[in-house]
C-alpha positions as CSV (number, residue, x, y, z in Angstrom):
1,X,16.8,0.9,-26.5
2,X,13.2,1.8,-24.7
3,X,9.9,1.6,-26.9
4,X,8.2,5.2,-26.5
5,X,5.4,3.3,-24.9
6,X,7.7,1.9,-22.5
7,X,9.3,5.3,-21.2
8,X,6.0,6.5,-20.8
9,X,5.3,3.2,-18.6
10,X,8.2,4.5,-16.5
11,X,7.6,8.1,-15.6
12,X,5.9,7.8,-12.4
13,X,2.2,8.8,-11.3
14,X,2.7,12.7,-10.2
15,X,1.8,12.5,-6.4
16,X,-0.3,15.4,-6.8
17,X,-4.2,16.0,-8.4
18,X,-6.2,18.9,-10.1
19,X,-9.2,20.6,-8.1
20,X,-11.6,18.7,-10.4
21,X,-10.2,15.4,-9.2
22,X,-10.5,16.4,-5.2
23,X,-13.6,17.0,-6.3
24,X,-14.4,13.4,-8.0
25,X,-13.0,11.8,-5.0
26,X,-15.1,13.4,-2.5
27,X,-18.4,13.9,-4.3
28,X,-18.7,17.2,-4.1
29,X,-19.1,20.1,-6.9
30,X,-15.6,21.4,-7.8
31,X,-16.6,25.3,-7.0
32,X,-16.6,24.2,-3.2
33,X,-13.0,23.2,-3.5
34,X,-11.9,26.4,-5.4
35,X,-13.4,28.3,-2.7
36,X,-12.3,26.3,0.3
37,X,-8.7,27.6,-0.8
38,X,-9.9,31.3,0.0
39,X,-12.3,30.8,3.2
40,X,-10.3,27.6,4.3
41,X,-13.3,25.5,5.0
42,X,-14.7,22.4,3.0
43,X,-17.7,20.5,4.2
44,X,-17.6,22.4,7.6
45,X,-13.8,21.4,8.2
46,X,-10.7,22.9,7.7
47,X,-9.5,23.0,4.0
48,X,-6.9,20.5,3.2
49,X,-3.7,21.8,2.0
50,X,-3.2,23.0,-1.0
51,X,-0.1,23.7,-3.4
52,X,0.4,26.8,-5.8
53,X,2.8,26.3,-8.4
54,X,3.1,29.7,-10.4
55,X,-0.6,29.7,-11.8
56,X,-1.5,26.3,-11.4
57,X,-3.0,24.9,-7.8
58,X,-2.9,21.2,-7.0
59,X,-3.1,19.1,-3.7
60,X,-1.3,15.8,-2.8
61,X,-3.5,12.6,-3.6
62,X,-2.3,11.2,-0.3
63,X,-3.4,14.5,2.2
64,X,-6.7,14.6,0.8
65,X,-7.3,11.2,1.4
66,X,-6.0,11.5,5.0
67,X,-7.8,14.7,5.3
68,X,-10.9,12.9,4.3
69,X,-10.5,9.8,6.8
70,X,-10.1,12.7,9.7
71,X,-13.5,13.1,8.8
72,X,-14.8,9.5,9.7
73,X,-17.3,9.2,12.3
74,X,-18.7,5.8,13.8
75,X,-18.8,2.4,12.1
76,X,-16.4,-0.6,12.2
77,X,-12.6,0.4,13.1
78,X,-10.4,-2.7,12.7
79,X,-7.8,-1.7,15.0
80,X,-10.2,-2.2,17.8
81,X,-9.8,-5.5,19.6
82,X,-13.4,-7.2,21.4
């Protein structure tokens, strides 16, 4: 028989994050994200998707990250070959 802690340990990482935590992750105050969902814009850029589940609104950790690296301009890309 499982320990409660360890069927907690089991339950997986829920793909998807809060407003406040795009927020964390791109450095940016979390009213900018709540209104990117209405004007569809964030940081000059079109919105990354977002999910609505009854009330509640949360994007995928992994979109927001790719949405962010769409965003990269200049420095070192290792998939380039001298």
């Amino acid at each position: 028989m499982l320990l409660q802690n360890e069927v907690f340990m089991e339950i997986k990482r829920s793909p998807f994050i809060t407003s406040k935590e795009v927020a964390r992750y791109l450095a940016i105050n979390e009213n900018n994200v709540r209104r990117s969902r209405s004007d569809g814009v964030l940081l000059g850029n079109p919105a990354p998707p977002h999910y609505k589940m009854g009330h509640v609104i949360r994007y995928r950790e992994d979109e927001v990250k790719a949405w962010a690296e769409k965003l990269r301009v200049g420095g070192f890309n290792e998939n380039t070959t001298a």
